[in-house]
C-alpha positions in Angstrom: 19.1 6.2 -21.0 17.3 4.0 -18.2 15.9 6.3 -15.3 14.4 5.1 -12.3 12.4 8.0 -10.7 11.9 7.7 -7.0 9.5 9.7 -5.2 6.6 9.7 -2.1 3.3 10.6 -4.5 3.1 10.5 -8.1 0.2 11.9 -9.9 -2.7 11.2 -10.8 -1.9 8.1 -8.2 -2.0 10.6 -5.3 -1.0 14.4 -4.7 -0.6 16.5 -1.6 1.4 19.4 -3.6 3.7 20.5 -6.2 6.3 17.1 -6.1 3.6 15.2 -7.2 2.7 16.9 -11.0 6.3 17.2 -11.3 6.9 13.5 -10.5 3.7 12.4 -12.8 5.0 14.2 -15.8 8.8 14.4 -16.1 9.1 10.9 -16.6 6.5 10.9 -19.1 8.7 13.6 -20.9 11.7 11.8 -21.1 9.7 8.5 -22.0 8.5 10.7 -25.4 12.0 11.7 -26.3 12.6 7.9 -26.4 14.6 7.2 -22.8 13.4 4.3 -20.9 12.3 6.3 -17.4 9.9 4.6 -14.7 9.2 5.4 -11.5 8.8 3.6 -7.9 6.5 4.8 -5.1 4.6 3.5 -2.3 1.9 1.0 -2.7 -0.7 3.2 -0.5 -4.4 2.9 0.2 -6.6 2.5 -2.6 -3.3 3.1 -5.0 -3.7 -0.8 -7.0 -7.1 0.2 -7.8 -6.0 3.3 -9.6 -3.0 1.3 -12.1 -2.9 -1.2 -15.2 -3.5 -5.2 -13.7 0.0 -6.1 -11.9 2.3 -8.1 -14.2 5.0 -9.1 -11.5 5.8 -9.1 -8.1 8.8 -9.6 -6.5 8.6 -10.7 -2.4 12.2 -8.7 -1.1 11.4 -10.7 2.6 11.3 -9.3 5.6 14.7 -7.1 6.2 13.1 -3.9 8.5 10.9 -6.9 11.1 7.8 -5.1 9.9 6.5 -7.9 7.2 6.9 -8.8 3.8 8.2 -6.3 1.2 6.9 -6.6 -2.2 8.1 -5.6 -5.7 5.1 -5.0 -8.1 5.5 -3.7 -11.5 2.6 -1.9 -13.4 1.9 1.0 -15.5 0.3 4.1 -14.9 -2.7 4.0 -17.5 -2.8 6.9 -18.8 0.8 7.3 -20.5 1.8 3.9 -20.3 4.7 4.5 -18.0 6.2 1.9 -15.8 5.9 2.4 -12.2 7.0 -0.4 -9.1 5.1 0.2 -6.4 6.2 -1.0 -2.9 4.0 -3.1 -1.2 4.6 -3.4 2.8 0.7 -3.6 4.5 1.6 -2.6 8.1 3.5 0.8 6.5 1.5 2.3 3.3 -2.2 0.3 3.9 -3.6 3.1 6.1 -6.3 5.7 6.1 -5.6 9.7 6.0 -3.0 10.7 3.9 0.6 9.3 2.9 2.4 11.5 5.5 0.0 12.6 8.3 -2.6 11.0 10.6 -6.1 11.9 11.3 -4.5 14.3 13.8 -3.1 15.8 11.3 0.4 14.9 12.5 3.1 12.9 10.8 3.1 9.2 11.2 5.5 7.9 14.3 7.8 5.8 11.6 7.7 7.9 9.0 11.6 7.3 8.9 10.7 3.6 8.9 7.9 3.7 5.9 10.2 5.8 3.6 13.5 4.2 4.4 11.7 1.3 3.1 10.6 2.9 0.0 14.4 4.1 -0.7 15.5 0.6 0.6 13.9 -1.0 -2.8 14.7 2.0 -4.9 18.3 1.3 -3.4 18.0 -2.3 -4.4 16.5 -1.9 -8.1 19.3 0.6 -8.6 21.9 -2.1 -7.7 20.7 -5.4 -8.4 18.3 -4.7 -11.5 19.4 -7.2 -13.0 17.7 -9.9 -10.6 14.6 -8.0 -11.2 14.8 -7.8 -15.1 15.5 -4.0 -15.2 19.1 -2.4 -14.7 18.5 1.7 -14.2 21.4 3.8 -15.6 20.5 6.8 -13.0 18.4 7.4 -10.0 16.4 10.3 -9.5 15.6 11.0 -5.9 13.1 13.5 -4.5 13.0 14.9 -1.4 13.6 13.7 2.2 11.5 10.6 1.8 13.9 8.9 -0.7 16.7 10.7 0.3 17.9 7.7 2.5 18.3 5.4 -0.8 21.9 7.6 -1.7 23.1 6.8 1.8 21.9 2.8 1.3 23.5 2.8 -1.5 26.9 4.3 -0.1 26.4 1.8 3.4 27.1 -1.2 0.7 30.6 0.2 -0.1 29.7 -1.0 -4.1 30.0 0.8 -7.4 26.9 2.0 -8.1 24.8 3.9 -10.7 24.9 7.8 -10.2 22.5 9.1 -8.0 20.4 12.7 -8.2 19.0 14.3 -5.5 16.1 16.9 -6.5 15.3 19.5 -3.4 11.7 20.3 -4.3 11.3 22.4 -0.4 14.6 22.4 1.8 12.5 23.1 4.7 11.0 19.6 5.0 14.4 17.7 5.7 12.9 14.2 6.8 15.0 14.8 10.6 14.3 12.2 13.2 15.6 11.3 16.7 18.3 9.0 17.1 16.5 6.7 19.1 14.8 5.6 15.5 18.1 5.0 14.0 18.6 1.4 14.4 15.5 0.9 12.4 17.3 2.0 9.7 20.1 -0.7 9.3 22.5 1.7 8.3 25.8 1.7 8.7 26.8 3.8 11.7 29.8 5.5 9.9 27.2 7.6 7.9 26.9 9.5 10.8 28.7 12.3 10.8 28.6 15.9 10.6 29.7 15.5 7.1 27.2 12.9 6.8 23.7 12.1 7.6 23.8 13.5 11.1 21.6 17.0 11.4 21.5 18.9 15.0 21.7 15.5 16.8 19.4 14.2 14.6 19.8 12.0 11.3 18.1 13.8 7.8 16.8 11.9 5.4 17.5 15.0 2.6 20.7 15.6 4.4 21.5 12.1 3.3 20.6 12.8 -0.2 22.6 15.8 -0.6 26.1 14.6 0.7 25.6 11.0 -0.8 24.2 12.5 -4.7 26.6 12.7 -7.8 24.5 15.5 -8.3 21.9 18.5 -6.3 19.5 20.1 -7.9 16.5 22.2 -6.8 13.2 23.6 -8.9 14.6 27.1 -10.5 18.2 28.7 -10.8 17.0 31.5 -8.2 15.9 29.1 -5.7 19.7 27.1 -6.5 21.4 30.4 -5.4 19.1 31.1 -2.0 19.4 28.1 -0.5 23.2 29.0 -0.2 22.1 31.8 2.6 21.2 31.3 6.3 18.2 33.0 5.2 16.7 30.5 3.2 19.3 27.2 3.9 17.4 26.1 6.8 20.3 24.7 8.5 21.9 23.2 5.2 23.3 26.2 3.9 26.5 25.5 5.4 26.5 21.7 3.7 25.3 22.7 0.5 27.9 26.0 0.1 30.8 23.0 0.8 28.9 21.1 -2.4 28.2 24.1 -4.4 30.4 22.3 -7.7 27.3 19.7 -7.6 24.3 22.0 -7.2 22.4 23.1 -10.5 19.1 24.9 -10.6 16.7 23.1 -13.1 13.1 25.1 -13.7 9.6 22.7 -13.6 7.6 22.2 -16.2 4.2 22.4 -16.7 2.2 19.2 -18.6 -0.2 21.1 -20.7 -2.0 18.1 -21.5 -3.2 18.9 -17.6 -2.8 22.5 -17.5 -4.4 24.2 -20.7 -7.4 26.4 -21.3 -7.6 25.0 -24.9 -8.1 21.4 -23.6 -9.6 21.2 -19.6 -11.9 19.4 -19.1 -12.9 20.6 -15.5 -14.0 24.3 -16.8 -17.0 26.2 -18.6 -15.4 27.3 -21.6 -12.3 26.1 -23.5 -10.5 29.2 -24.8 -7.0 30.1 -26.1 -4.6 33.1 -26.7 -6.6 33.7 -30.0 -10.5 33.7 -27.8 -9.1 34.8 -25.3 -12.5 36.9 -24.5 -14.2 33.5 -23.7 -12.6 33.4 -20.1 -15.1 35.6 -19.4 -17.6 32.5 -19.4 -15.3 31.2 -16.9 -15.5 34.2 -14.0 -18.9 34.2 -14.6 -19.4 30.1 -13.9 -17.1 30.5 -10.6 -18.9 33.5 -9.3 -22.0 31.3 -9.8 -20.4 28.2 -8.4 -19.4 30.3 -5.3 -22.6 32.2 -4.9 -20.8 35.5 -5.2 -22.4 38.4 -7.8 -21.8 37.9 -11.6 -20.1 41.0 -12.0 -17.7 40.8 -14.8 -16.2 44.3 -14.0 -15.0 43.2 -10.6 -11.4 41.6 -10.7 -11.4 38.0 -8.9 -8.6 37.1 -7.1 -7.9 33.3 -7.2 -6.0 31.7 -4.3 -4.9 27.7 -4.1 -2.4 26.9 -1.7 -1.5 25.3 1.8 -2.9 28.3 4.3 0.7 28.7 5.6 3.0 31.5 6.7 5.3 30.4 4.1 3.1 30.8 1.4 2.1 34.7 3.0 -1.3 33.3 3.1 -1.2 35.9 6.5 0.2 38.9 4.6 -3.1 38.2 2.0 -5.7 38.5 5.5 -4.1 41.8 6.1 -3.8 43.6 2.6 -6.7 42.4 0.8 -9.5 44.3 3.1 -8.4 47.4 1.2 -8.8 46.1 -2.1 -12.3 44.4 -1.3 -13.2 47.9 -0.1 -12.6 48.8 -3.6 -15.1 46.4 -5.2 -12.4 43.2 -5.3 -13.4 39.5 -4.9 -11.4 36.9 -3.6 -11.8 33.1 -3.7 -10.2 30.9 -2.0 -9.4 26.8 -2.0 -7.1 25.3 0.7 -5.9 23.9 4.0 -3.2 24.0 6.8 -2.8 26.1 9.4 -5.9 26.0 11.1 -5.8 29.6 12.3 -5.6 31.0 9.2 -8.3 28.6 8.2 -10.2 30.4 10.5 -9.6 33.4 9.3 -10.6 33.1 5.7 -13.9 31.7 7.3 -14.2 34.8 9.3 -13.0 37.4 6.1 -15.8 35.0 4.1 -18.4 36.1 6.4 -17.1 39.9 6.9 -17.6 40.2 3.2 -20.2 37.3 2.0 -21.0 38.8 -1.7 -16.7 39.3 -2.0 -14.9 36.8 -0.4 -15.5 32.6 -0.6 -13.5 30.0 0.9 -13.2 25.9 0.5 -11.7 24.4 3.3 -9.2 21.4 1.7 -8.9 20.2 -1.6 -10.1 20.0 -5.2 -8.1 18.9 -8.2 -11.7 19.8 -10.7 -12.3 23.0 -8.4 -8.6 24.6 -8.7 -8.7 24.4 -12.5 -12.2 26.2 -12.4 -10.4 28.8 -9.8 -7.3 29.3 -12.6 -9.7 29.6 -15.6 -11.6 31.8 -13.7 -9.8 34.5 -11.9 -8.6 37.5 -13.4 -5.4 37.6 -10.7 -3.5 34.5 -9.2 -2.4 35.4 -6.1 0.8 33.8 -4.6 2.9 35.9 -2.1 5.3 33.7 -0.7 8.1 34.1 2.1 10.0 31.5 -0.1 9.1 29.0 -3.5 11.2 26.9 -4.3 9.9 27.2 -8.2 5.8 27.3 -7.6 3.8 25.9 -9.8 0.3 27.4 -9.7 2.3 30.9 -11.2 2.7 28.9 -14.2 -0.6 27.4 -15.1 -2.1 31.2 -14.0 0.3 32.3 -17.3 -1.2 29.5 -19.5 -4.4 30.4 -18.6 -4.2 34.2 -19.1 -4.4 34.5 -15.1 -1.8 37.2 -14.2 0.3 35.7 -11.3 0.9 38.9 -8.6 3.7 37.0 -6.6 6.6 38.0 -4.6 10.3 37.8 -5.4 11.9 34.9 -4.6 12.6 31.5 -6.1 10.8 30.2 -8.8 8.5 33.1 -8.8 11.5 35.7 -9.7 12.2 32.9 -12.7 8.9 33.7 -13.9 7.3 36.2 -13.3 7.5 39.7 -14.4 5.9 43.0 -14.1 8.4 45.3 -16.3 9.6 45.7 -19.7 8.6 43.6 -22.8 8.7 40.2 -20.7 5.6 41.4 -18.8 3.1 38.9 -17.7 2.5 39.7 -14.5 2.8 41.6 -10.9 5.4 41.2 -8.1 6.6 42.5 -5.1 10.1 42.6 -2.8 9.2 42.6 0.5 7.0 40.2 2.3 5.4 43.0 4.1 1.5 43.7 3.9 2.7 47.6 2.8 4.7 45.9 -0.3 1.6 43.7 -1.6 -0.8 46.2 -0.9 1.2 48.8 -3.2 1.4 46.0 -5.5 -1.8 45.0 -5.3 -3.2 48.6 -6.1 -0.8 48.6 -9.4 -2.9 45.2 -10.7 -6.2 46.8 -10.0 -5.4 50.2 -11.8 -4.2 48.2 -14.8 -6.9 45.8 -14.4 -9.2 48.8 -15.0 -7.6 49.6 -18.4 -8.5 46.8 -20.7 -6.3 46.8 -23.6 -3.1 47.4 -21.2 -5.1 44.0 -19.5 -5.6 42.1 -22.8 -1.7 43.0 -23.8 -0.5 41.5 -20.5 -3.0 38.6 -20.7 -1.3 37.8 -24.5 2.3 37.8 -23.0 1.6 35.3 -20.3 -0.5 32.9 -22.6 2.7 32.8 -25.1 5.0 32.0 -21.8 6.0 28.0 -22.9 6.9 26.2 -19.9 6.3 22.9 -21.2 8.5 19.6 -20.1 9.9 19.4 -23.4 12.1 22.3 -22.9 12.9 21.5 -19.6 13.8 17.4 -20.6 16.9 19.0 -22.3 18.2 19.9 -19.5 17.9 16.7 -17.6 19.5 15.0 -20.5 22.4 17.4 -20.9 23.0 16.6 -16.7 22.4 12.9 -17.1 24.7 12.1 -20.2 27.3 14.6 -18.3 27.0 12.1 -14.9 27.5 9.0 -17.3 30.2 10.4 -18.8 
């Protein structure tokens, strides 16, 4: 099968979260079980520099008034994957990052800059041929090339089938209506049973309605976002769609994500040494100037500081458990209240707690290999994927409930790898929090859970089956 992944970041081109290892290495998964699968992103800052030498470009004109559109084809060097990036200079050549400004607020045409992007994905999907490439499927991601199923649909043609992948409902790509002509769309997409959302138009929204098929990043997560509680306004359009909704878990690439093989930490270890990741608490106590105490449990944190990811639920229940000789290290960025507060719990406890404001690819692996307990309570999680490198690396995940983590994760019975939680309250992760550092303090009972979440496999080639069982089914 030909597949032609669209998405906004692809890594290791560029990475803001979760969308991006998943859009780096499920294409390189279905390339190894011999289907023809390449993938289309922006051409952003600094991104030609990081590919194989361009071998073709295409100039697409000037459609949107904002200058030339360009088709270049490369390869991503490390797996020799395909990729067209889309060159525009006035929408993807700019500083900061691919969505926000130095402000830290989205980009004024962001519906502009990713219509674009699912403009050409639109176009390769529909007139490969001109381009010497004829997909069989596109696989869409997210709001920002959510707007390719409803080009596709504007042009009233046969086309390939189309798959819409909800990595985080929340971000629905919704802008005013004042931006709409800048689309050039067809004004009977909007509709209620359309692309309209609240009096806005959606980018996702358009994905969903205009997809052969939905799916989102674990079977849990599939089933929530049928609920007001977790729909976010879509529940209502996705419940009418249900027949086209499947639940697909992530994988992990454990080429990236392995103890055995990093390259970013102190010791390489496996299930079999698995006594050796002691090296690695030692080095990231030392890295963080904290005491090399190997009897203390660390508690490793790398997310967005966000409500969503109960980064605020961790300020309020951890003080107990530092009280009772804990450590807790910290790597990310967001809300900068919260930021603040880490910097503040950092210097209410400076030989427990330490924080790095942002973001470190080399750092977070030292932070997994390093911890004894991943910490990730979230509100919601679409699948998570820091839960499952934690497993891999013999890092016991204390999540809560919901999503992907509820997939994974779990605290009773012979499947046991971890600690979880119902209630996103601090009283339920404190309780839960006092059950890791009482088994924590019972080594073998800690070796046998460490064992079960090292033989967890989570790799993409159990989850490619899956996407070739859905993609033969929409071809059929």
């Amino acid at each position: 099968m030909k597949i032609l992944f669209a998405a906004s970041e692809i890594y290791p081109l560029i990475k803001t979260g979760g969308l991006a290892d998943v859009a780096g290495s499920l294409p390189v998964a279905l390339r190894k079980q011999g289907h023809d699968a390449r993938m289309i992103m922006p051409a952003y800052n600094s991104i030609l520099e990081k590919v194989a030498p361009i071998h073709n470009s295409t100039n697409l004109g000037n459609p949107f008034g904002v200058g030339d559109i360009i088709l270049l084809e490369s390869c991503i060097q490390s797996s020799d994957t395909p990729i067209y990036l889309v060159q525009c200079q006035t929408m993807y050549e700019r500083e900061y990052g691919p969505y926000l400004d130095a402000n830290g607020n989205d980009f004024d045409d962001n519906h502009l800059r990713f219509g674009i992007l699912s403009w050409v994905s639109a176009m390769l999907s529909q007139y490969g041929a001109l381009f010497g490439w004829q997909p069989d499927i596109l696989h869409l991601n997210d709001w920002q090339t959510g707007f390719a199923a409803a080009y596709l649909a504007s042009w009233k043609t046969n086309h390939i089938p189309v798959i819409t992948t909800v990595h985080n409902l929340r971000y629905n790509g919704s802008f005013n209506m004042e931006k709409w002509s800048a689309m050039r769309l067809s004004s009977d997409l909007l509709s209620l049973h359309g692309m309209e959302f609240y009096g806005n138009f959606s980018g996702l929204k358009a994905g969903l309605v205009f997809a052969d098929a939905i799916t989102t990043v674990s079977p849990t997560y599939a089933k929530e976002i049928l609920t007001p509680e977790y729909g976010d306004g879509l529940d209502g359009t996705l419940r009418s769609m249900k027949h086209k909704l499947h639940g697909v878990l992530n994988g992990v690439d454990y080429d990236q994500w392995s103890p055995q093989k990093d390259t970013h930490i102190s010791k390489n270890y496996d299930i079999h040494s698995i006594e050796d990741k002691l090296d690695n608490k030692l080095a990231l106590l030392r890295e963080c100037g904290l005491p090399e105490d190997p009897t203390k449990p660390v508690f490793g944190v790398v997310s967005r500081l966000t409500e969503q990811k109960g980064l605020d639920l961790i300020l309020e229940a951890i003080p107990e458990a530092l009280n009772k000789g804990a450590v807790l290290v910290v790597l990310g960025s967001g809300d900068k209240a919260l930021e603040q507060s880490y910097i503040d719990l950092s210097t209410q406890y400076p030989d427990q707690v330490h924080v790095r404001i942002g973001y470190d690819e080399a750092y977070s692996h030292r932070i997994q290999a390093g911890s004894d307990v991943f910490l990730i309570p979230s509100r919601f999680e679409p699948c998570g994927l820091t839960q499952l490198y934690a497993l891999k690396y013999g890092t016991l995940p204390l999540v809560r409930k919901t999503g992907g983590l509820a997939d994974t994760v779990f605290e009773e019975g012979e499947q046991a790898n971890g600690f979880s939680f119902n209630d996103a309250t601090v009283q339920s992760l404190q309780a839960c929090l006092d059950r890791c550092m009482h088994a924590f303090s019972d080594l073998n009972h800690w070796r046998k859970l460490q064992h079960s979440a090292m033989s967890y496999d989570f790799s993409w080639e159990k989850t490619t089956k899956k996407w070739e069982e859905l993609y033969s089914s929409l071809l059929r």
